[in-house]
N, C-alpha and C positions, 0 to 999 in steps of 0.2 A: 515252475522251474526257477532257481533261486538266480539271479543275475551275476556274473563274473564280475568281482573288486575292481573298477578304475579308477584312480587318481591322476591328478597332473599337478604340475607346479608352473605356472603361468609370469613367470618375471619381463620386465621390459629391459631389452637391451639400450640402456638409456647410462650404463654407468656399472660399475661393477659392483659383483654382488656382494655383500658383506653378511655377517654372522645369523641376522638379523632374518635376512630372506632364507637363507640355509634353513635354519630351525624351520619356516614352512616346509622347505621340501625335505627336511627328513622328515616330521609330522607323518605327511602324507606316503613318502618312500615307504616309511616302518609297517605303515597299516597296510600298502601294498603286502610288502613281505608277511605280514601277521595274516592275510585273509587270502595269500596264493593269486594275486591280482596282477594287476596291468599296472605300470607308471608309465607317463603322458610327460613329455616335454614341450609347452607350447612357449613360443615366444611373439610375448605380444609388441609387435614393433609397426603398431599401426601409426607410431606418433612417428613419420617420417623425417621428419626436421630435426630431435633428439636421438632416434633408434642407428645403431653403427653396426655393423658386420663386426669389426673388433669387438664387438661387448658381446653382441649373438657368440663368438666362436669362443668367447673368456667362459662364459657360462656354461658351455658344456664341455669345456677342459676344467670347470672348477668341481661340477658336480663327479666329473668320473676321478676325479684325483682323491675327492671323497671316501667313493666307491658307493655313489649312489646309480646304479645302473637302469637307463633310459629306457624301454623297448620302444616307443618313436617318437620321432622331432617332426612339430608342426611351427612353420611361418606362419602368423595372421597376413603378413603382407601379400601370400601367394593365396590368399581364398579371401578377397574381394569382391570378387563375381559373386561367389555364395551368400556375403552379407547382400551383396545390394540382390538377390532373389528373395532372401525370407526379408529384405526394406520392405521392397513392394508390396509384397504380401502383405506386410503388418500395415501399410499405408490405408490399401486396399481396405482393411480389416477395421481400420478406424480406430486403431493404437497409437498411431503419430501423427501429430499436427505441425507443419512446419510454421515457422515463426521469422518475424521482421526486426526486431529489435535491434539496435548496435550496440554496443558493448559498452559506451555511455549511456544510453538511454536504460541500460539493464542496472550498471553502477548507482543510478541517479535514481533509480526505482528503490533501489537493496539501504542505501543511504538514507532516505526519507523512511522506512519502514522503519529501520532499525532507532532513529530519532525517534520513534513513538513507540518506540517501544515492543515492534512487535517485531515476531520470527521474517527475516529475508525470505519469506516464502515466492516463487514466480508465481504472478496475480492471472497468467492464464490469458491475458488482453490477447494474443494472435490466434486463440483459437475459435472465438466468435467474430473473426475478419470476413467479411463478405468476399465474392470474388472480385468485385469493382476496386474493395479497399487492397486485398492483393494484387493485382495488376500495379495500380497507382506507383506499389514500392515496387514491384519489377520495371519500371519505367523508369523512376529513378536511380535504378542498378544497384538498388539490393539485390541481396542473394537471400533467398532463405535458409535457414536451420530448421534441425526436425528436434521436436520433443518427441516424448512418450509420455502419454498419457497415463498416469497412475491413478487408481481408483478411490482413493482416499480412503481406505479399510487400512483394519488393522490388520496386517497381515502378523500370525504365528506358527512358528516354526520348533519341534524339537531339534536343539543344537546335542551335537554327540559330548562336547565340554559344557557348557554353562547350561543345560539342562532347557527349557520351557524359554523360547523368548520369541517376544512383542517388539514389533517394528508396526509403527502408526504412520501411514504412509501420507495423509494430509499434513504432516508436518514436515512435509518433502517439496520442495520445488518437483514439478518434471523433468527427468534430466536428459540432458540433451544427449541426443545419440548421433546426430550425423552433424557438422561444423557446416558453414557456407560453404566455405571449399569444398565440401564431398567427402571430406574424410572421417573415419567411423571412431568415436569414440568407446572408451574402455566397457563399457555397461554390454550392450549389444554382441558386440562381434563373442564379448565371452560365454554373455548365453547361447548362441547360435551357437558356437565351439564346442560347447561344453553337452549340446543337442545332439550333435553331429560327432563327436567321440565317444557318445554313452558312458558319460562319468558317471559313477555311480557315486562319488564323496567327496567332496570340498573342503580342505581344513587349510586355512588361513587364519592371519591374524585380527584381533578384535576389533580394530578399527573399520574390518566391513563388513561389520554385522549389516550394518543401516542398506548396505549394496546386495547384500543377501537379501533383506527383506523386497527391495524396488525389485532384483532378478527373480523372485518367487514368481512375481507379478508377468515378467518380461516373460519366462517358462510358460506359465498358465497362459501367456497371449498365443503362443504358438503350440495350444493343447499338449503340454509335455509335463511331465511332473517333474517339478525340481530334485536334484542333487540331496542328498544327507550332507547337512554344513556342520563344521565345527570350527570352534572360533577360539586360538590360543592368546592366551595373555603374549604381549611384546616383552622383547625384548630391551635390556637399556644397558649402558654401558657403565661402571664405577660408580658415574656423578650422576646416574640417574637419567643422562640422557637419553632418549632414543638413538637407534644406531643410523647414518643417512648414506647413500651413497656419495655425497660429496665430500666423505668423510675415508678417504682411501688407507687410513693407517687400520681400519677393521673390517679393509675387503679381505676376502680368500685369498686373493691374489697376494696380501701382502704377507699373510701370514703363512703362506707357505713359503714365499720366499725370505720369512725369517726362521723358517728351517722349524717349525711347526710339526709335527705329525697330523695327518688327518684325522686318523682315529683320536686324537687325544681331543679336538678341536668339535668332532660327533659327541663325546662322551660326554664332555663338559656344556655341549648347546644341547643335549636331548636331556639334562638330569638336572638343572638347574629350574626353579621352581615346577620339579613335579614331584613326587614321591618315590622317583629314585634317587639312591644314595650316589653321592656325587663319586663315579669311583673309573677306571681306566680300563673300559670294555675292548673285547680284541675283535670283534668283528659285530656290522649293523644289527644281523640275524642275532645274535647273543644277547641286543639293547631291544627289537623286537619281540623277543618270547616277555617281556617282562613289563614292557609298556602298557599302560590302562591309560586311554586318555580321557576318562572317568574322573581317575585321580591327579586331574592336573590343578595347581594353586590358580588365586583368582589374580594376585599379583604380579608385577612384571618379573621376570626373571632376569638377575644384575650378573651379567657377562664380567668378569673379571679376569685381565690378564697374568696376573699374579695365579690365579686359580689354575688358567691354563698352561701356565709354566711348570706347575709341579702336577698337573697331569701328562704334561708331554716328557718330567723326568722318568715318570711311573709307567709312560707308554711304553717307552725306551728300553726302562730297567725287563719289560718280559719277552722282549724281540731275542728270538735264535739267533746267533748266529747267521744260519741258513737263511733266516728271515732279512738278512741285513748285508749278507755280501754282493750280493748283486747291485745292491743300492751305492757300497762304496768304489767296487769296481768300475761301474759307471760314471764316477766323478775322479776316478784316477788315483782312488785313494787308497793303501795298501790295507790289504784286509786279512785281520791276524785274528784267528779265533781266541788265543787265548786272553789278546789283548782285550778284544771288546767282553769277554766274562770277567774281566776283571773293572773297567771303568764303566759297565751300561750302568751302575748303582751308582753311579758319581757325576754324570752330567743329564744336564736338562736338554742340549741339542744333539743333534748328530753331527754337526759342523765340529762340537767342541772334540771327536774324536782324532781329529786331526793334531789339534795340541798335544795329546796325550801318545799318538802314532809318534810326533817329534822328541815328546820327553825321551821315549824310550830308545829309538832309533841314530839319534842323531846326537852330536856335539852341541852341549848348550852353554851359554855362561851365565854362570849365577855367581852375585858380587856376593860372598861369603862373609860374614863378620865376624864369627867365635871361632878365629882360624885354630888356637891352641885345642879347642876340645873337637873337636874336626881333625886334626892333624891325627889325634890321640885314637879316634874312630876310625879313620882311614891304617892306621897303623894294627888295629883288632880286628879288621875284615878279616873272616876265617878265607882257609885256603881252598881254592876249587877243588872238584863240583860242588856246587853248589844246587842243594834239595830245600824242600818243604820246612828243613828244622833250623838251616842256615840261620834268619831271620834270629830266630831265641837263641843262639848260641852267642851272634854279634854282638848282641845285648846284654848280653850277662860278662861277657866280656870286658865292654865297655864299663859297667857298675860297676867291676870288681877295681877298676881303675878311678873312679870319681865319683861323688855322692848323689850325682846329678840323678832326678828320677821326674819321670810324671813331663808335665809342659816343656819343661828346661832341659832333659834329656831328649824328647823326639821331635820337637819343633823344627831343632838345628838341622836335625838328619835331614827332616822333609825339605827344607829348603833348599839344603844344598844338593840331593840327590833331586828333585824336580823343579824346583826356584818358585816353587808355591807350597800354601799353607794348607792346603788341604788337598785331601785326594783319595783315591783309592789307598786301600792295607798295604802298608808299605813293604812287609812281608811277601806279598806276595809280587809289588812292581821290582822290587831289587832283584827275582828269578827272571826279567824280561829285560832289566836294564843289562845286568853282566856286572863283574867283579873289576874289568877296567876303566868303564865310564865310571862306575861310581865312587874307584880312586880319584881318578881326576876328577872329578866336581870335589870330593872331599878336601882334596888339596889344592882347588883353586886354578887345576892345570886344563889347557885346551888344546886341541890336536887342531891346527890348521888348515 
């Protein structure tokens, strides 16, 4: 019987999330969607000191604003019992060996190897400790910490991206899974997790290959067979940086409240080094049917905001109507269907529709300079109603009065009938503006 698709996207509430972490959990959302599966929201917020209810509840208003849909949310913080059950066990089992060392004596180890030249590997010193030499340091009010013992093999794994990979785990310290204080570190509680949710795929990014390979280990301690892993190239920002979360201008958070679309924000972090054409998908299932993460590049993919600015104009330009007045209504913003078929082609936000609600709406001033051929225009305005041919008739009008043609002929207009250089067909905002505001801008006049 072939097993049900699960996925999870496991981030620490420790900071918000930014473009960076997204890309894993669409990865992971999309393969959901492609194999009919399960997504898994875990938050790993075992690191108490760092982890906040404010970042926990950011993360799942960032993911559904997406429209990346959860089926359930797990706390690490509320299934601590369950790690310290499969601890014992594994103690029991002779997987971990708890350890004395202080965290100078550990520096002043990694220090002197590294002087010689050789890999900071931990040398293992507490796990041939007698019980006499243990007692000794519990008497002097150490605490121990627990390793896991790794087997020093090489462990190999089919990855679903980078194909055949080699993790050599003697070139691994043991890593530490429970702190002195008792508290579970990142390694553990995720295999336990990840035992206990019956994931069936893992895709994260490439920097935990080396944590894939230890978790193979940590799986097989507890007779389970590992996850299918796949490991994405990172992400980086313009300058090639990696994206951080101390880096809040390329959280979610900020870029929706610079009036971002979601989807433009998917379109552009799922197509960016992969073999999709970078282009402005209207819905996940649509970026889904087409996804091979086969075909993903080995290099990092360079997040560009420039890139996402002219896909959020392209998101923009295919939104109904329908699709859109709810969203204006919401914000108190009068919502004219004719207005937005005429300006979705012309702005990158949806905020900027507000500018354009005022051109048309409202009394503006615009400081006019070529009052003589403005005057000359305002005086050629054909006579109401005014249709679809208005436009061409004004115009020719106008020519037949002055040699003015090309730049020098509609620049003037645009300014003074909107006080900007560019914009929507002016043909068609003159049937929204009316024949008497666009007197008065032509002649420089203002209604009070």
């Amino acid at each position: 019987m072939t097993k049900k698709t699960v996925t999870r996207f496991a981030p620490s509430p420790t900071g918000l999330l930014h473009v960076g972490n997204i890309r894993t959990a669409l990865f992971n959302y999309l393969y959901t969607i492609k194999n009919n599966g399960k997504f898994i929201l875990r938050i790993d917020d075992t690191d108490l000191e760092r982890s906040t209810n404010e970042f926990a509840e950011q993360i799942i208003s960032d993911l559904k604003w997406l429209g990346i849909k959860v089926d359930k949310i797990y706390k690490q913080s509320e299934r601590i019992d369950t790690y310290k059950k499969y601890f014992s066990q594994l103690v029991e089992d002779g997987f971990l060996y708890e350890c004395f060392e202080t965290q100078e004596e550990l520096d002043y180890k990694r220090k002197r190897l590294i002087s010689r030249r050789m890999p900071p590997v931990y040398d293992r010193a507490s796990l041939n400790l007698s019980k006499d030499e243990k007692n000794k340091y519990l008497d002097e009010g150490r605490k121990p910490y627990w390793r896991f013992k790794l087997s020093g093999k090489k462990i190999v794994f089919n990855d679903l991206i980078r194909g055949e990979v080699v993790v050599d785990t003697s070139t691994q310290s043991d890593p530490v899974v429970v702190r002195e204080d008792g508290g579970f570190l990142y390694n553990l509680p995720s295999v336990i997790d990840d035992v206990e949710m019956k994931i069936t795929n893992i895709i994260r990014g490439e920097d935990h290959v080396t944590n894939s390979g230890i978790q193979i280990e940590m799986f097989s301690s507890l007779g389970k067979n590992a996850p299918i892993f796949g490991h994405h190239p990172l992400l980086v920002d313009e300058n090639g940086d990696p994206f951080s979360k101390r880096n809040a201008a390329s959280s979610i958070k900020s870029l929706k409240d610079k009036n971002f679309e979601p989807m433009a924000i998917n379109s552009l972090n799922i197509s960016i080094g992969t073999s999709i054409e970078i282009n402005s998908f209207q819905s996940l299932k649509e970026i889904s049917d087409i996804l091979n993460l086969n075909k993903l590049g080995r290099a990092p993919g360079r997040f560009s905001l420039d890139q996402l600015t002219k896909l959020n104009s392209s998101q923009l330009s295919i939104l109904s109507f329908k699709e859109i007045k709810n969203r204006l209504k919401t914000e108190n913003i009068n919502a004219n269907e004719p207005l937005w078929e005429i300006v979705k082609n012309n702005i990158d936000f949806l905020s900027e529709y507000t500018k354009w609600d005022k051109i048309i709406n409202k009394d503006i001033k615009i400081e006019n300079f070529d009052n003589e051929f403005l005057k000359l225009a305002a005086d050629s305005l054909p006579n109401q109603p005014w249709d679809e041919k208005t436009w061409n008739l004004w115009i020719e009008k106008i020519k037949a009065s002055t040699d003015r043609k090309g730049k020098d002929l509609f620049l003037p207009l645009r300014r003074a009938i909107t006080g900007l250089e560019h914009g929507p067909e002016l043909k068609e905002l003159i049937l929204l503006i009316g024949y008497d505001k666009i007197k008065r801008r032509l002649l420089g006049e203002y209604s009070d």
